[in-house]
N, C-alpha and C positions, 0 to 999 in steps of 0.2 A: 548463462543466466536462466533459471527456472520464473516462469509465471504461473502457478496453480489458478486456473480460472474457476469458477462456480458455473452450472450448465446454464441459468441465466446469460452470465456474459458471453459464453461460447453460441447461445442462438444468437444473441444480437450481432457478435461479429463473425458469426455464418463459420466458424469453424468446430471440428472435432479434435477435443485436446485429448492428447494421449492418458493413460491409465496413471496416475497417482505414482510419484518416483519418491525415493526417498530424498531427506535435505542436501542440499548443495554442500561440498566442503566449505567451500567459503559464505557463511551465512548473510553477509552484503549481497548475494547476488539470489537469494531466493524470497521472492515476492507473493502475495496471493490478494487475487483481485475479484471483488465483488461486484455488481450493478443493482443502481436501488433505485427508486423513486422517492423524490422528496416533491407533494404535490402532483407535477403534471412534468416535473425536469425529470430526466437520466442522469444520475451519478454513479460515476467509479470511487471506488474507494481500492485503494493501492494500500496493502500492509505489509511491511516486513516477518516473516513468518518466523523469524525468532526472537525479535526485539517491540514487534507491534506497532512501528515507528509509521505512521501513513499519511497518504496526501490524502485530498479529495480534488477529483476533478469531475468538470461537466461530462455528463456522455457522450452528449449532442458532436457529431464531429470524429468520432469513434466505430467507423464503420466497417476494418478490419485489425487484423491482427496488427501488424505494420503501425497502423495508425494509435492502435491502443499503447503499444512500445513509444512511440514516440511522443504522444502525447503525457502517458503517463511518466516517464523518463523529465520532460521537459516540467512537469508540475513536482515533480518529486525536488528536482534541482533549484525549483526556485523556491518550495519549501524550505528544502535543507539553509538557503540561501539567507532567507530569515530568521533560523533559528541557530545562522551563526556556525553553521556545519555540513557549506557548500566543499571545502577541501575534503571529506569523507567522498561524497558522491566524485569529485574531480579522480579522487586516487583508487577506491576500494571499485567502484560500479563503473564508471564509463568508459573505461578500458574493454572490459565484456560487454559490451553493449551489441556487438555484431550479432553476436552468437545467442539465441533466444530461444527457449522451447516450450512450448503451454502445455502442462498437464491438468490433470482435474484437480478440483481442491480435495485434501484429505484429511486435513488435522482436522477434529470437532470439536478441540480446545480450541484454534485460533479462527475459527469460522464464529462459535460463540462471541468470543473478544470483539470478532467484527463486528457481530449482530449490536453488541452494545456501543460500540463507535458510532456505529449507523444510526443508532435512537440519540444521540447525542448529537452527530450532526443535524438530522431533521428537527432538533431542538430549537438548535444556535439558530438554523438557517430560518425555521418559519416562526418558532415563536420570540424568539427573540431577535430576530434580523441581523444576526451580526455576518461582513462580508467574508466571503471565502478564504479569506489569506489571515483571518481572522479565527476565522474554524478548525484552519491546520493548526495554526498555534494553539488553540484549545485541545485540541485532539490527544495533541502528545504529550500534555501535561493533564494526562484526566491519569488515576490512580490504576490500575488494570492488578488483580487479584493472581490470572496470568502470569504475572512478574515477581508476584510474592511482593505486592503495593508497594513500586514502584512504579516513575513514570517515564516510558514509552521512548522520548527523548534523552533520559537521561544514563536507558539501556543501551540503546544503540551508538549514544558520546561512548560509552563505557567500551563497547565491544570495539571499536575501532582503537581503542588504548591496550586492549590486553593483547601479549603474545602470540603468536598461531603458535602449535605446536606441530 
């Protein structure tokens, strides 16, 4: 499993991620993780880097790699959980879950995609108040240009249906 980190999140959890790899063959297992401010909190923002599919989690509590994995793992699954497409993460991703390695982020397209995730969650979160498990579900149904406007969820349903070749 790949985590492309942003150097942000790499000072906060005090490591140095390797040089930028190309995608995973299996596109379930390759992630990229942002850290943001919304106010005066730390957010993660977790996205699948081919499908755009992402949680959000608090930072707070995120103080190494280990814990970013686990945490982010554990908020990914209870997303999926509500949107009705915990059996993806049961079969495609938690099987790899031993084997992790952080490199840097490198797409500019899916760091952009992030950037506008991020403006939308600090939307939901401060001007409109809505709760976090609230924001996931908004997330994955926001339209992403990315995708050639489709939504986020219904990419990643999608990819877990087609073939591997």
């Amino acid at each position: 499993m790949i985590f492309r980190i942003t150097q942000r999140l790499a000072r906060k959890i005090k490591v140095t991620p390797a040089a930028a790899v190309p995608p995973h063959e299996n596109p379930f297992l390759d992630w990229t993780a942002n850290l943001f401010m919304v106010s005066r909190w730390q957010c993660i923002l977790l996205t699948n880097t081919k499908t755009l599919y992402s949680a959000v989690l608090p930072g707070k509590g995120v103080p190494n790699e280990r814990a970013l994995v686990e945490c982010g793992m554990k908020a990914l699954r209870d997303n999926m959980m509500l949107d009705g497409i915990a059996n993806i993460f049961d079969m495609a991703i938690a099987p790899d879950l031993e084997s992790v390695s952080l490199c840097k982020a490198g797409d500019r397209s899916v760091l952009a995609s992030m950037n506008q995730l991020i403006y939308q969650v600090k939307c939901d979160l401060m001007e409109i108040g809505h709760p976090l498990p609230l924001v996931n579900h908004r997330l994955n149904r926001t339209i992403m240009s990315k995708l050639k406007y489709h939504f986020p969820v219904e990419e990643f349903s999608a990819l877990a249906n087609r073939p591997r070749i």
